[in-house]
N, C-alpha and C positions, 0 to 999 in steps of 0.2 A: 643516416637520419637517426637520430637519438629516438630509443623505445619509449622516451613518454611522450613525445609528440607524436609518436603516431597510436599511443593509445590516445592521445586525446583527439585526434583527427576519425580515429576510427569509432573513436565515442559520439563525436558528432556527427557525422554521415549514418551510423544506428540511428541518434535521436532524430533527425530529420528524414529518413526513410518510415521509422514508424508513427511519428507524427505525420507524415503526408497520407501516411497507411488509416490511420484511425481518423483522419480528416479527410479523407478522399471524398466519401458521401453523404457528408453534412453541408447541409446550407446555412451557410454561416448567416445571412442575412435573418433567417428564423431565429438561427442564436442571439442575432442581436436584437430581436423584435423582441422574443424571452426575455433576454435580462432590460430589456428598456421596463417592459411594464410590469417586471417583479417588483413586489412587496421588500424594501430595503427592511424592512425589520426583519421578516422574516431568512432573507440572506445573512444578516449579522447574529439572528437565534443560531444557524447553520453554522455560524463560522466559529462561535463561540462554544459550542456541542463539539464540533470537531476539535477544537482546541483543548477541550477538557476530556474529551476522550482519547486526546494523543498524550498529554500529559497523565493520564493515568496510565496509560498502558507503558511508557517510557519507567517511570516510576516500578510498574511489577516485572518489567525485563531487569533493571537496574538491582532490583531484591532477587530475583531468581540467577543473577551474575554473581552477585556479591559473595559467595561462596568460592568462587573461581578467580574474582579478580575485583575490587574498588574500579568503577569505570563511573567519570563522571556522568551527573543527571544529562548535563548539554549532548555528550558528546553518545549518549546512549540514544537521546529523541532524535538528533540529526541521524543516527544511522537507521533509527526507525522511519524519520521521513522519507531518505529518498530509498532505503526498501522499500515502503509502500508503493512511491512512485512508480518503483520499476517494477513492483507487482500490478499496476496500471498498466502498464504500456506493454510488457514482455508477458510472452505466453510461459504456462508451469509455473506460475510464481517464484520467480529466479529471484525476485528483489529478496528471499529469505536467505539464498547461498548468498548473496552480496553484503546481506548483514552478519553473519556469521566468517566469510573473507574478510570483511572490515575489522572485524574486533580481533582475528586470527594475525593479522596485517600490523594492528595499529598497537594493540597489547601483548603478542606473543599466547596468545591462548590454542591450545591448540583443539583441531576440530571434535578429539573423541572428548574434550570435556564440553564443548560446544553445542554437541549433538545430545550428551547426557542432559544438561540443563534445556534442550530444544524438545523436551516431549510435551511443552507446557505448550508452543508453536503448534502441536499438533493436535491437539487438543482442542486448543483456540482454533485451527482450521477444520475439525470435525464440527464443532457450535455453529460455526458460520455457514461450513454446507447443511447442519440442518435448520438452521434457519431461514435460508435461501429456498429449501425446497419445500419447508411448511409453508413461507412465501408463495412459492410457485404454485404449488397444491389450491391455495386458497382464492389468490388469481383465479386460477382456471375454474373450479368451481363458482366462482361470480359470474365468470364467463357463460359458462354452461347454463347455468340458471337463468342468463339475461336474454342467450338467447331461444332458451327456452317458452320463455312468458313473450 
């Protein structure tokens, strides 16, 4: 059996194992009851927010590379999409090794200048968990309060 069909075999038996995993205990029927009676505007404000905020982040990876290597706008957003993706679906945020494999793979860049230019990734991941946890903090505080009174 040639090694790229069964990475590709092994890639889809992954996606369909954790897709069955992260959909086990959703009722899809609610899913569909949600998006029947959401607000279409408000889902196109969403999709358009996410679009300009992948385009920007695509853009400051693309200026934080450029030092190390001319790597086109396309082909910088495509490896941040489906990172993220896989930072979706996979536990540890693996879609970040995938993005850093990719550009190691597809440009010859190799990982120690990868990881020099990646303190910015980390960074960006220190913001988000604190932002996550002021989140959480402030939740629960509502909580507490609500069912306090």
């Amino acid at each position: 059996m040639n090694v790229r069909v069964a990475q590709i075999i092994t890639g889809l038996v992954c996606t369909i194992f954790f897709l069955a995993l992260a959909l086990y205990r959703v009722q899809l029927g609610s899913v569909g009851s949600a998006l029947a009676h959401a607000n279409p505007a408000w889902i196109g404000a969403a999709i358009v927010a996410y679009a300009v905020n992948l385009s920007l982040r695509t853009r400051r990876w693309q200026i934080i590379l450029q030092p190390v290597a001319a790597i086109p706008y396309r082909v910088v957003g495509r490896a941040l999409l489906v990172g993220y993706g896989l930072n979706t679906i996979m536990p540890a945020r693996l879609g970040e090794l995938f993005r850093a494999e990719f550009f190691k793979r597809s440009f010859g860049l190799s990982r120690v200048a990868l990881s020099r230019r990646s303190s910015s990734s980390a960074c960006s991941m220190a913001w988000q968990l604190l932002a996550a946890s002021g989140s959480a903090c402030c939740s629960l505080q509502r909580r507490v309060k609500a069912q306090a009174s």
